[in-house]
N, C-alpha and C positions, 0 to 999 in steps of 0.2 A: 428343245426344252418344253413340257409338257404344262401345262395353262395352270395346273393344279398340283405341285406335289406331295410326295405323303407327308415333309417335312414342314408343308407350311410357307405360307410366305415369308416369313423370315428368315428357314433355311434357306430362302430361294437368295432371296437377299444377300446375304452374309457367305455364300458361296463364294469361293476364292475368284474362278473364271466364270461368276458371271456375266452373259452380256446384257447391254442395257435398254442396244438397239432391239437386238431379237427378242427381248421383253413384249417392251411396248410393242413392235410391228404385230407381236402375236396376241397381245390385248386389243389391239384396232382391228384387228381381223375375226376374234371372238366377238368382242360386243357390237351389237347391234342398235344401239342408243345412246343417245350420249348418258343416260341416267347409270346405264351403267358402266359406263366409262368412268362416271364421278363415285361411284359406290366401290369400284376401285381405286380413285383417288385418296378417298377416307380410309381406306382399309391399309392402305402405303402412310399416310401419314398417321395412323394411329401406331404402327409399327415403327414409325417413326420417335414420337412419343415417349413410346416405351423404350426406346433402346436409350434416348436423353434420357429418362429418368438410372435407367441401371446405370449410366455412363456416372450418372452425378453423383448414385452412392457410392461406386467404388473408388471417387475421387475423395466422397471424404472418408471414406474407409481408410485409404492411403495416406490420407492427411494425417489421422489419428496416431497411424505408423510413425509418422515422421517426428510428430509430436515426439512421441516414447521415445526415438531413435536422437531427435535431439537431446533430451533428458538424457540421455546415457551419455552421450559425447561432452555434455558439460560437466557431470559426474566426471568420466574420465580425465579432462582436461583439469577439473579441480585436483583429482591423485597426484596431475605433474607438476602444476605446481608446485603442489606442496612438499616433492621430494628435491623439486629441483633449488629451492629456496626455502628449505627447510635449519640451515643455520640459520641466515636472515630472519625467521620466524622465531624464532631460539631469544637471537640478537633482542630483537622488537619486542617482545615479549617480558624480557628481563627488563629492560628500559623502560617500561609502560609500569610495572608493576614497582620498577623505585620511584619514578615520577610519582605515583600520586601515592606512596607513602609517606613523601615529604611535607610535613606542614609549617618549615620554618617560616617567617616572613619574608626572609629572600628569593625564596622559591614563589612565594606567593604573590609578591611583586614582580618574578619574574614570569610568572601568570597570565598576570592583570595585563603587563604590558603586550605576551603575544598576542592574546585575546582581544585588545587594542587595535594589533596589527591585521589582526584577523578579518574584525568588522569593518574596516577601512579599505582589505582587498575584496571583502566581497560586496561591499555597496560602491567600489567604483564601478564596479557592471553595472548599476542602474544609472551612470552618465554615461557609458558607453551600447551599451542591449537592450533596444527597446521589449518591452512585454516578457521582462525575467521577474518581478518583483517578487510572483512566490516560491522564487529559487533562492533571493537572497531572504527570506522570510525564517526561513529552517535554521533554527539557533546552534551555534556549532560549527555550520560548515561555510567554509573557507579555499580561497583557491591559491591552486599549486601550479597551475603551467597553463598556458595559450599558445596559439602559435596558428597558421596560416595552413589550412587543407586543401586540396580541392577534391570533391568528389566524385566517386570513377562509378559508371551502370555498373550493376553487378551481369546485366544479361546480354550488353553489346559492349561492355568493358572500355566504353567511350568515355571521357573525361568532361565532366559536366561544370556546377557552378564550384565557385570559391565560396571556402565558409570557410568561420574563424571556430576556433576548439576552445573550448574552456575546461581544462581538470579541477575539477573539485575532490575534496577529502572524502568524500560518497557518491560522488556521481560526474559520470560527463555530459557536459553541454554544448548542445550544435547551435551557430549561428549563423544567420544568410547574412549578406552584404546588403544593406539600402542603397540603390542607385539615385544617383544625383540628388545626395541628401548632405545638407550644410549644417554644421556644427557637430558638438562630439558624440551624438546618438550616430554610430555607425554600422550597425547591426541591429537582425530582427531579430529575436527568439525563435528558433524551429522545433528543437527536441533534449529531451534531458533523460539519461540512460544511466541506471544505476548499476552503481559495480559490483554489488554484490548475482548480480543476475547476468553480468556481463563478461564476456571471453572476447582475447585479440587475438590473432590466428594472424601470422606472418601470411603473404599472397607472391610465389616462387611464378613470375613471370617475364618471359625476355621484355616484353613490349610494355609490361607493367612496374616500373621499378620503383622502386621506396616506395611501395604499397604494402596496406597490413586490411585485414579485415574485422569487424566488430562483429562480434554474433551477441544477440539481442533476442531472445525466444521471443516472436516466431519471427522475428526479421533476423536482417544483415547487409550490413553494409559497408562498403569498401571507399577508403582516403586514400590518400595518395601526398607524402610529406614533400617539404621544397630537396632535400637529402638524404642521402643514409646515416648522417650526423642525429638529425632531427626524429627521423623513422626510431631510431635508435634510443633517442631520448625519449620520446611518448612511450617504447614499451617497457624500458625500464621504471619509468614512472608509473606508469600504469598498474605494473608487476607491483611495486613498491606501497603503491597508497593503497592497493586492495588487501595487502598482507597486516599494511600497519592497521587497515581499518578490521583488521577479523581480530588479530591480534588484542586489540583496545579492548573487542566485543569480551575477550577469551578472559581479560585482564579483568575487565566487570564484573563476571560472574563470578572470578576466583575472591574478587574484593567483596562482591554481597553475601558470598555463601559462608564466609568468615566466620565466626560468631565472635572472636577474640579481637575485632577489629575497634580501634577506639571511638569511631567517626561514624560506629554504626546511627546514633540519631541521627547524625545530621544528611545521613545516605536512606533515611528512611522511605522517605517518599519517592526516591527514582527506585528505590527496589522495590516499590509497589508499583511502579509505571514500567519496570524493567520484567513483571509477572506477567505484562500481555504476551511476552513474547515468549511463555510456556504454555500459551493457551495452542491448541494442537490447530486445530479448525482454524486459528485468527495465522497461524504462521504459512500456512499454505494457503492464503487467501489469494496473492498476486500470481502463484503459477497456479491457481486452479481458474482464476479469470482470465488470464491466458487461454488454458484449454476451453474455456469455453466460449470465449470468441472467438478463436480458432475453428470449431465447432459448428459456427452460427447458433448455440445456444443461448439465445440474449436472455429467454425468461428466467434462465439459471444463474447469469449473470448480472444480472437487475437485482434478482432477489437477494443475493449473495453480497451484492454492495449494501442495499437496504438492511439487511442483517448486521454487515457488517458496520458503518454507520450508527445505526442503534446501541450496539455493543459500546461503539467509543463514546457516546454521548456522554457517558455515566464520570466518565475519568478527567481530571484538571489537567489543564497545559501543559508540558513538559517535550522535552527533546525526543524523547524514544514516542511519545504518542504522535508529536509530529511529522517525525519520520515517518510514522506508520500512515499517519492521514497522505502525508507525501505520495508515498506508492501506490497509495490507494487511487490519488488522484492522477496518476499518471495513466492507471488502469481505466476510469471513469474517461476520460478525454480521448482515450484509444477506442473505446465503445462508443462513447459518441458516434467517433469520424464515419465507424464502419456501418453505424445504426443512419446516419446522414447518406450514406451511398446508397442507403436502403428507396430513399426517397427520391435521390436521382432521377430526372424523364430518362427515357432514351431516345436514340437519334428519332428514331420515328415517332416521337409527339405522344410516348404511354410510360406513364410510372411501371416503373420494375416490381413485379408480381402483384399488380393490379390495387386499387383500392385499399383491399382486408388488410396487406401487406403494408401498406402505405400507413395503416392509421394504427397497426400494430407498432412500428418504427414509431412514429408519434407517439404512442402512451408510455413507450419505452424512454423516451427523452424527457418528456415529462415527469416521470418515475426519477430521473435522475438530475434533476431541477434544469435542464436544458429547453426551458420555455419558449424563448427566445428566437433559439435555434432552431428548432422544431418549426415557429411559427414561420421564420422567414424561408427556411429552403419550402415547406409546403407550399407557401405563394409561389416561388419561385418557379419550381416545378408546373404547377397548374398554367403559371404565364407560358412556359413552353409549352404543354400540351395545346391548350388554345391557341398561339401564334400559330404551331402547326396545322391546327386544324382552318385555320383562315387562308393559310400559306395552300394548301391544297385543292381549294373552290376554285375556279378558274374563270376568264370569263366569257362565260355561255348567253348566245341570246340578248334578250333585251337588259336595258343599264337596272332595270326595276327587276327582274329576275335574280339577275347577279347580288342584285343589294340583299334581295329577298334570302339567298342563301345565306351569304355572310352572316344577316342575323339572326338566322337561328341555328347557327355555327358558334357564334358567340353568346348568344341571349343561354345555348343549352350547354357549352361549357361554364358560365359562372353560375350556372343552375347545381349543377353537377360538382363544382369547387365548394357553392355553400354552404349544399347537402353534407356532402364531407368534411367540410371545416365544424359543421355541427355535431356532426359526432365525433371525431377525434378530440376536439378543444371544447367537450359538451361543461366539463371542470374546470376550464379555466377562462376565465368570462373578461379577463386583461385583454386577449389575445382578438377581441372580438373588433375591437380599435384597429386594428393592425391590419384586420381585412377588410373593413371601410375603406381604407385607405389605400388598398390594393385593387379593388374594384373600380374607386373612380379613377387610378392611372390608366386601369385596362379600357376602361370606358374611353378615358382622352386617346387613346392609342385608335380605340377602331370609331371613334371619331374623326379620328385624321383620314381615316381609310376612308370611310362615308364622303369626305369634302376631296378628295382626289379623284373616286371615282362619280361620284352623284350631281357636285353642285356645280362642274362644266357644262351640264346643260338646262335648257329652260326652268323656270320656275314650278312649269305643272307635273314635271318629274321629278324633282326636288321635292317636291310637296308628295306626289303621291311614292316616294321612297322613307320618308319622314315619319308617313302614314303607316306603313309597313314595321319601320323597327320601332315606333311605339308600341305598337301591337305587341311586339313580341318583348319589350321591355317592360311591360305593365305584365305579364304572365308572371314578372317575379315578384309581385306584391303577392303572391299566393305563400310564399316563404318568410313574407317580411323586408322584403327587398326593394326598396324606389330606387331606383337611377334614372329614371326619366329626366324630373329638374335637372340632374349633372347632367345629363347627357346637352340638352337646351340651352343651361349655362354653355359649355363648351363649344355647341355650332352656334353661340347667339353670332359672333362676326360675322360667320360665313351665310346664315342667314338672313342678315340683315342684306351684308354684298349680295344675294340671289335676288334680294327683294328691290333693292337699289337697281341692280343691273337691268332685271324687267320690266321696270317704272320709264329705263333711261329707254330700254327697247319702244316701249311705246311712245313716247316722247318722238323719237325722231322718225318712227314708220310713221306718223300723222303727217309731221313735217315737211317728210319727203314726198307723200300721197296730196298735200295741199299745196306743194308747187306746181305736183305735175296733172292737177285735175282743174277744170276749168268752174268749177261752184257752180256745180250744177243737179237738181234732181237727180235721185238714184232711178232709172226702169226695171223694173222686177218683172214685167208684162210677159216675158221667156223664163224665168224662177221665181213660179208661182209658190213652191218648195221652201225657195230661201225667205220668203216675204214672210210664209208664215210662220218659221222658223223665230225670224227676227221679233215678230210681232207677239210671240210667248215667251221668246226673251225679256222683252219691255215689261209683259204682264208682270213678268214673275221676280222683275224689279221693280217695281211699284209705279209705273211709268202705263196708268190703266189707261188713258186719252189717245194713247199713240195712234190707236188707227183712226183716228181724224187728222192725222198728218199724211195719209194712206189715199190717193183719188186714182182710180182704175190701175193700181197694184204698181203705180210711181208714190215712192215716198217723197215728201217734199223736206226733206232732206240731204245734206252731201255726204259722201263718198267720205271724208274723212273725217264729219260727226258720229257716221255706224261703226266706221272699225274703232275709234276711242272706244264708243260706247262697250260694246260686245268686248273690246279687251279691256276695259276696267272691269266688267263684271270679269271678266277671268282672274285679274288680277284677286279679285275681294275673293272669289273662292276657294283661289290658291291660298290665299293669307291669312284664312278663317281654318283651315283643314291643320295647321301648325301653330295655331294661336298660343300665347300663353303668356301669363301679364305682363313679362318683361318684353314682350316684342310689341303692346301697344304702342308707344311710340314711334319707333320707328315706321311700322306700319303707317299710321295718320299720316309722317309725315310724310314718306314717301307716296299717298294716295294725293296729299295735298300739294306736292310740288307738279303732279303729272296735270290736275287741273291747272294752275295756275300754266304750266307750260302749254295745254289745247289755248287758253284764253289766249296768252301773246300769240298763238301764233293766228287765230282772228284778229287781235288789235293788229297785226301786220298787214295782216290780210286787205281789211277796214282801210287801211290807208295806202293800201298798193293803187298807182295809178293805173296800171294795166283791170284791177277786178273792179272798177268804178260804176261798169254797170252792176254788177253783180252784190252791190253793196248790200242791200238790201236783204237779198238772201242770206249776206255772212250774216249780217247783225240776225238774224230769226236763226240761225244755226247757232251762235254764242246764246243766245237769249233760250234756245233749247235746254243746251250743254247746261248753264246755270241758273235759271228760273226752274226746270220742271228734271232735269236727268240727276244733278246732284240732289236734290232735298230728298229725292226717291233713293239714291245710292244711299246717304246717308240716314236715312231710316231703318232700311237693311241692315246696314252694318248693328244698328244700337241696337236691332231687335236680336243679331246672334250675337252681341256681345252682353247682351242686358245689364248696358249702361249708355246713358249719357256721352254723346261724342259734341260737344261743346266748340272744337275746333273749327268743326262743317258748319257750325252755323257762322262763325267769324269769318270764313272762306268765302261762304255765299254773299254778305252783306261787302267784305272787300272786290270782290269780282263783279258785283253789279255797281259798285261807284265807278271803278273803274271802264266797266265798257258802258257804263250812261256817259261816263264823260269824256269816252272815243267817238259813242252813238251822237251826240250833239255835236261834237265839233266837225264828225262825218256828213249830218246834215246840213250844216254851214258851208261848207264846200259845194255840197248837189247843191242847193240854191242858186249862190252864186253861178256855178258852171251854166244853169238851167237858164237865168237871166242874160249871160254873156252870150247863150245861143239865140236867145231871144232879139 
């Protein structure tokens, strides 16, 4: 096979034999870079491309087909009936037109009473069907038969759920079963198909029996009865109420076009609601919305409701305009569903035809008072795209990397959801509520993420992770957007536990460093390095005198006064780096519990009989820690919080009563000991 032929790459493609190995083997033996390896890639997949796009016309080219090709078959199917029950239509007919020439008042009572009967069968569906009520709304119509179906795929012709049938005097109604549901609402509402649009088609199958099929332009679908008793009864019925209801229609206009009729006044106003339905344009409304959801024509079908809509505004209530709004509304709820699929993610975490597509579907919902609905599948959608895109980061490297990605995975999908929610819903300013409230769920969601992965370790990771998605949560103020607060609100616990857990860390590495050291000067004399380290640490806590605690590079301090010290400064500048009004408390106190915990464990120390020589030294380490390291800690703090911390002063004045009056009663003991040596 020659690298280039005269047909083109596509003839080369679309050849019946060919091969796919000797393709490729003979392209990796042509190119000589990978650049052109990939300039072959784009050239395949643009080829590709293009053959999806012809594949997609000629699919709805064929649809179109089907369309027409339906239309004929329910033309035809209307011919057979009508010959095959063309007495019955005779019968009907006759019957209908001496009915209502009767005006005695026996007849009229005997009226009143069906009419009675009527609205009693059809408002027990509203104890029994939840979400039918603008089924039984439609003045007139009344039901004739129920009965128990179950539904069979029309494309694996597998037997699926149980649903109950409702025949009405113009239309059928499907209902599901509610599971484990008590009382006498025992069904949902699912669909309501009018008969005048609808054909039942017997289904001749061994494995299939007492099945019949409904064809519904552009659907179809297939029941399946408890018998052939039953099978039998729905399609006489069926045959029967669609006859009597044309018949009615046929009896109407023979009754309005009268002019000899005596009852013309009082039939005045339906023969003026009964003149929509000579309006040309208003009678093909429901199968031209068909074709063009069919289609995917929505802006023709938008506009066509909107027209249509407009038209009926002008006309007063009555039976025939309701029926009309009826149909109408069955058509509007059908474009809905498929305009809702429009917005669908798909599996891979991208709305279906991107963005443009997405906020077209939107204005089209909107268009059709579907506000609502519009609003929430679009949250919805955006929540998967983003889950996905979080679901995808994996985790690489350090815990502060990993955090780092996540948030600008998420900080740039609600970027990108609010950009879009602003143009789509830029007219409807209700809507605006609804995605507040959808941001701070997403928020508490990759909040939860943050405290799984982030806040199992130390505090100065924690902190410098905290530091990171504020950064990138404060980039949304440029849209109008805080979530910061929420975000803080939401890890205040886990926060707070980071901060708790760190306080308790330091707490017992002193504790445990103070049993096992003997209260003694630190030598630096070998880490000249660490001395001065230390000694610009103090500086830079306001602790300027330190090196007059410093005699040839021995601190005359212990081993477990420097580590407190140096890890309370870590602690304050983890705690400052995540500040925010609601975490001063806990802050103070947990800074205030770690002092008071170094104090006891000098006041233990103080009275250890093993450290007795050493006394003297604790008490000048305690007298460190709280004469000259807190007043200088807390100075810091008030100077980056610029305020008043009132607590450290109560701290200091309880911590020096207290070790004065360890420090005196410690003296009292060396005395005496010193005396008894004596």
């Amino acid at each position: 096979m020659s690298f280039e032929r005269v047909g083109g790459l596509q003839s080369d493609l679309s050849f019946e034999e060919f091969d796919v190995d000797g393709y490729i083997r003979e392209l990796s033996s042509r190119c000589d870079s990978s650049g052109e390896l990939e300039k072959q890639r784009h050239r395949i997949q643009k080829v590709a491309e293009e053959t999806a796009m012809k594949l997609k016309q000629n699919v709805y080219k064929n649809y179109s087909l089907f369309i027409e090709t339906s239309k004929e078959i329910s033309h035809l199917e209307t011919e057979m009936y009508e010959l095959s029950h063309q007495l019955h239509e005779q019968e009907s007919l006759a019957h209908s037109i001496q009915k209502m020439s009767i005006s005695s008042d026996g007849s009229q009572r005997q009226s009143d009473s069906s009419s009675k009967d009527e609205k009693r069968s059809i408002a027990s569906l509203l104890e029994t069907v939840e979400g039918c009520s603008s089924v039984t709304e439609v003045p007139g119509r009344y039901l004739i038969h129920s009965s128990h179906l179950v539904e069979i795929d029309p494309e694996s012709l597998e037997p699926g759920n149980y649903v109950r049938a409702f025949l009405l005097n113009d239309s059928l109604m499907i209902a599901t079963f509610i599971k484990k549901r008590r009382g006498p609402v025992k069904y949902k509402f699912e669909a309501l198909y009018e008969l005048d649009n609808m054909a039942i088609v017997d289904v001749k199958e061994d494995k299939l029996r007492h099945t019949f099929r409904i064809l519904m332009f552009p659907d179809s679908h297939m029941y399946q009865a408890e018998n052939q008793v039953s099978k039998k009864e729905w399609f006489t019925l069926l045959e029967a109420t669609k006859q009597k209801r044309k018949a009615t229609r046929d009896a109407l206009k023979v009754e309005t076009n009268d002019p000899k009729v005596e009852t013309k006044l009082l039939w005045q106003k339906e023969i003026q609601q009964n003149e929509l339905l000579t309006v040309e344009w208003l009678k093909d409304v429901p199968e031209s919305l068909d074709v063009f959801i069919a289609q995917r024509d929505f802006e023709q079908a938008v506009t066509l409701i909107e027209k249509t809509k407009a038209y009926l505004k002008d006309f007063s209530d009555s039976h025939v305009l309701r029926d009309v709004r009826a149909r109408l509304g069955h058509r509007i709820a059908n474009l809905s569903n498929v305009l809702m699929k429009e917005l669908e993610a798909s599996p891979r975490g991208s709305l279906r035809g991107g963005p443009r597509a997405a906020r077209r579907a939107v204005n089209y919902l909107l268009r059709l008072g579907r506000a609502s609905q519009a609003c929430s599948l679009f949250l919805q959608n955006h929540r998967q795209v983003i889950h996905y895109d979080l679901s995808q980061i994996k985790a690489e490297g350090s815990t502060h990397l990993h955090v780092q990605n996540l948030s600008k995975a998420f900080y740039s999908g609600l970027r990108n959801a609010a950009l879009e929610f602003q143009r789509a819903f830029s007219d409807n300013n209700g809507s605006y509520s609804a995605f507040i409230v959808w941001c701070i769920e997403e928020l508490k969601h990759f909040g939860d993420m943050l405290v799984d992965i982030a806040f199992k370790n130390p505090l100065s990771i924690v902190t410098e992770c905290m530091v990171t998605v504020c950064a990138e949560s404060r980039k949304l103020e440029e849209i109008g957007l805080d979530l910061t607060h929420s975000l803080f609100n939401h890890l205040h616990p886990s926060l707070c536990q980071a901060m708790g857990d760190s306080k308790q860390q330091i707490v017992e590495t002193c504790a445990i460093k103070a049993d096992a050291e003997g209260w003694e000067a630190v030598d630096y004399r070998k880490e000249p390095a660490k001395l001065s380290e230390l000694i610009l640490e103090m500086d830079n806590i306001g602790v300027s005198d330190f090196s007059n605690l410093v005699i040839q590079n021995i601190v005359d301090l212990s081993s477990t006064t420097i580590t407190f010290c140096r890890q309370m400064v870590q602690l304050m500048n983890d705690a400052l780096k995540i500040y925010v009004q609601e975490l001063y408390g806990d802050i103070i106190t947990n800074i205030c519990d770690a002092f008071t915990s170094i104090c006891d464990v000098y006041l233990r120390a103080i009275h250890d009989d093993n450290y007795m020589v050493c006394r003297k030294f604790i008490i000048k380490n305690a007298q460190f820690t709280v004469d000259t390291f807190l007043p200088s800690f807390g100075l810091q703090m008030e100077s980056h919080l610029g305020r008043p911390i009132p607590e450290f002063t109560d701290l200091v004045e309880h911590l020096r009563r207290s070790l004065g009056e360890s420090c005196d009663s410690a003296d009292g003991l060396v005395d005496e000991e010193e005396e008894d040596t004596i």
